[in-house]
N, C-alpha and C positions, 0 to 999 in steps of 0.2 A: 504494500500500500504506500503511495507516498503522496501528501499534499502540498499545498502551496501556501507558502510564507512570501514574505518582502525580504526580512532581514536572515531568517533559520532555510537551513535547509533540512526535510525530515525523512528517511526511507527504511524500510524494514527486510530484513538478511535472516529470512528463519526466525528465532527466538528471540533476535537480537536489533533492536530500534535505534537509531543512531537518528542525535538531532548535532546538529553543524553551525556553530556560530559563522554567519556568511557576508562579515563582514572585513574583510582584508587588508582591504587600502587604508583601514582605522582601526589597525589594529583586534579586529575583530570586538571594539569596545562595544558595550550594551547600551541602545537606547532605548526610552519609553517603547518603542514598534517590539524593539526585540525581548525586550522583559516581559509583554506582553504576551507576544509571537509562542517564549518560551513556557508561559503557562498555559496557553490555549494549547499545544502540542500535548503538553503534559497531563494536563483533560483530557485530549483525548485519545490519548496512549491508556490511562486509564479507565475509559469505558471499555478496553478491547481483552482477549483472552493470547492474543496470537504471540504478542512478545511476552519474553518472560525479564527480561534484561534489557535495560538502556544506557548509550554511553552518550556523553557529552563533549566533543572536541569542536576545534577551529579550524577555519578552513587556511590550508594554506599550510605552509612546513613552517611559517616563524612565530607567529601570534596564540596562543591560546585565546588569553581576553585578556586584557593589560586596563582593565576601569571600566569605566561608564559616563557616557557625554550626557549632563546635566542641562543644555539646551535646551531651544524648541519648543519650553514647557511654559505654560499659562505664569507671570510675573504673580503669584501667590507664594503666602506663606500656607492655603493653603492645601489638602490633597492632591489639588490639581497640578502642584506643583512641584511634586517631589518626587522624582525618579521613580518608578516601579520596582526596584531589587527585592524587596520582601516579598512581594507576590510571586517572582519567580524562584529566590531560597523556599518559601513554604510550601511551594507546589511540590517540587525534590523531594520534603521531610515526607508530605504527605503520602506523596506516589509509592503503594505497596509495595512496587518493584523495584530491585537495587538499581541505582544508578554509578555508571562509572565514570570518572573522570579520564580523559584520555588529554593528558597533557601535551601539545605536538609544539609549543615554543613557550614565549613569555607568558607568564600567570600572576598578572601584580594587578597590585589594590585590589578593587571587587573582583578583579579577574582569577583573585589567589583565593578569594572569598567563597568565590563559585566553585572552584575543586575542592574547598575543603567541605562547600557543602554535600558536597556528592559522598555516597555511602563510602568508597574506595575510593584511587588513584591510580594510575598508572600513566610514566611520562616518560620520554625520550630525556638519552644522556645530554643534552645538550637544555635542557630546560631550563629555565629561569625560574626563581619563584623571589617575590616581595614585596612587601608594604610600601608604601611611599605616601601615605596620608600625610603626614604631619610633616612631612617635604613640601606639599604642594596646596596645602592651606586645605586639606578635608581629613576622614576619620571612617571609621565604620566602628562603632560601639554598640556592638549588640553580636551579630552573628559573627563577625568580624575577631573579637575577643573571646568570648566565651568558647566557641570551635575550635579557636586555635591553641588556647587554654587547655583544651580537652586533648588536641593532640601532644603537644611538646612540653606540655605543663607552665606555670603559670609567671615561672622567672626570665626563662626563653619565650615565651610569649612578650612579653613586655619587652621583651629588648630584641626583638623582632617591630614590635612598631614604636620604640624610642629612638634607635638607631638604624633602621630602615635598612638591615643588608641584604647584598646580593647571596640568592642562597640555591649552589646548584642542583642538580635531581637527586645525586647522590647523598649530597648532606642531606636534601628532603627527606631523604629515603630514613638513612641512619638516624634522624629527629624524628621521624616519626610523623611528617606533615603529610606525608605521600604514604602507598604501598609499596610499591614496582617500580624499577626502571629499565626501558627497554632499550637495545641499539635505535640510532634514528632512520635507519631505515628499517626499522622492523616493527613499529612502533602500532602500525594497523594490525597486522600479521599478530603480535604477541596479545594488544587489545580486545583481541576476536576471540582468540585463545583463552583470557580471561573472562571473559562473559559466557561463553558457552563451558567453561566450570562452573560458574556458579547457577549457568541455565538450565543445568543438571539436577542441580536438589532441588527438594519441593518448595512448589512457591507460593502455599500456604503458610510453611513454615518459615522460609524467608522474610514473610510479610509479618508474621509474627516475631520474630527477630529484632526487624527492623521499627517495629508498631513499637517494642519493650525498650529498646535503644531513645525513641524519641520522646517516649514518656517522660523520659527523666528531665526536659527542654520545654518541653511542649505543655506544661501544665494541664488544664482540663482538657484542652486540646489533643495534648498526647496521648494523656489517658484513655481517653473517648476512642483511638485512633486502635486503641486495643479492645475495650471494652464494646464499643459499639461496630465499627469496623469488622473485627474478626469475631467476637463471640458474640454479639447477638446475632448476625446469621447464621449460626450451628443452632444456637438454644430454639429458633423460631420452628426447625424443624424436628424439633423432639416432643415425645408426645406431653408431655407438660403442656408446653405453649398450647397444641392444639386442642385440647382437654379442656386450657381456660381458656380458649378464642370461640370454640364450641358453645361451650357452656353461659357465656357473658352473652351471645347473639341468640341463643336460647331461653336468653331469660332463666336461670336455673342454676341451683348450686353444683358446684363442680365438686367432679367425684376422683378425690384423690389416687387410686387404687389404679386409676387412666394415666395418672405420671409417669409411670414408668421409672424404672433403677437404673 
C-alpha cells in the first residue's frame, strides 16, 4: 500500500512500513505539513493488521532530521502557533507497533529527539547525533530531557544539552542513546534485518510490552494504553462481559454461574 504525503514518503515491504522524512534540500527538518503528515500516517498504519513493524529514516544518505523550521505559522502565542512535535512524539508512544529509528546521517535537536522517541535505533557508522538548543536560542524540555534521561542517565544527559557535543554512532551506541550501528552502506540491508526480528514475535505481546514501557510517561494516558487498549478487548469477549451485557438489555439480574473461570 502506499499513499500520498507533500512532505513523508510512506510504503509497505511485507510486515515492515517505512515512512521517509522527504525533505532533503532542508535537511530533512520537520515542518507543521510534516509533523502532521507524520501523525496522519501513523493513524493510519494503525487502523491496518498488515504491518507489524515500522521504521523511520530520511531521505537521502546525509540528513536524518537535524530540527524543525518554526515558520509559516499563524504570529500566536497561541496553538496555532507552535510547531506540531508532540502530536507527532505521541503518535510513536501511542502506535502498538514498535517503531524503528533508522538513523542514515545527522540527528540533532528535534531531529535527535525523534530517534530517541522511537522504540529502538539503529544508524550508520558515520552518524551524527546532538543537541544544539541552547546554541541557537531554543530547548526541548519535556520529551527532549526526560528520554534522554532514560537513556544515558541523568549526569550525561545534562551535559549532552549544557555542552552541546558532537557524539558519533558508536559513542551513541556504547551510551546507550542508540541500539545498532551499521556499515553505511549497509544501513537499509541490516534495518530490514532488524525489523523482520522483531516482526517475528507476537504482536500482541509487543504491544503489551511496549503499552507497560509507556505507562511509566504517559500517566493516565499510558495506563489507559494498557488497561483499555489491550485488556478491555480480551475481557469484552469473555463470558463475564457477555452474561452482564445480556442481562442489563434484558432487564434482569445477572447470573453469576455464566462468568465463567
Amino acid at each position: 500500500m502506499a499513499a500520498e504525503f507533500k512532505e513523508i514518503l510512506y510504503s509497505e515491504d511485507g510486515p515492515v512500513g517505512t515512512i521517509t522524512l522527504n525533505r532533503p534540500d532542508d535537511g530533512n527538518m520537520f515542518t507543521e505539513t510534516m509533523c502532521h503528515e507524520i501523525r496522519d500516517c501513523i493513524e493510519m498504519i494503525r487502523r491496518e493488521t498488515r504491518t507489524r513493524v515500522v521504521v523511520l529514516t530520511g531521505a537521502g544518505d546525509r540528513f536524518f532530521c537535524i530540527g524543525g523550521r518554526k515558520d509559516g505559522m499563524e504570529k500566536t502565542k497561541l496553538y496555532a502557533g507552535v510547531l506540531p512535535t508532540l502530536e507527532m512524539y505521541e503518535a510513536i508512544d501511542r502506535l502498538q507497533k514498535p517503531v524503528i529509528a533508522s538513523v542514515n546521517g545527522f540527528a540533532v535537536g528535534g531531529g535527535n529527539v525523534l530517534q530517541m522517541v522511537c522504540d529502538v535505533t539503529i544508524a550508520k557508522e558515520s552518524a551524527v547525533f546532538r543537541q544544539v538548543g541552547p546554541m541557537m536560542g531554543s530547548f526541548d524540555a519535556g520529551y527532549g530531557t526526560w528520554y534522554l534521561e532514560d537513556l544515558v542517565g541523568k549526569k550525561r544527559a545534562k551535559e549532552i544539552w549544557f555542552a552541546n557535543p558532537k557524539i558519533s554512532a558508536v559513542e551513541a551506541r556504547d551510551m546507550g542513546l542508540i541500539n545498532r550501528v551499521a556499515p553505511d552502506d549497509q544501513l537499509a540491508e541490516k534495518t530490514r534485518e532488524f525489523a523482520l526480528e522483531i516482526a517475528d514475535r507476537g504482536a500482541f505481546a509487543l504491544a503489551s510490552i511496549k503499552g507497560a514501557f509507556n505507562a511509566r510517561h504517559g500517566g493516565v494516558s499510558g495506563l489507559s494504553r494498557v488497561t483499555h487498549d489491550l485488556l478491555l478487548s480480551q475481557y469484552l469477549g469473555t463470558d463475564e462481559a457477555n452474561e452482564l451485557g445480556a442481562s442489563f438489555a434484558e432487564r434482569r439480574k445477572p447470573d453469576p454461574e455464566k462468568f465463567g473461570h
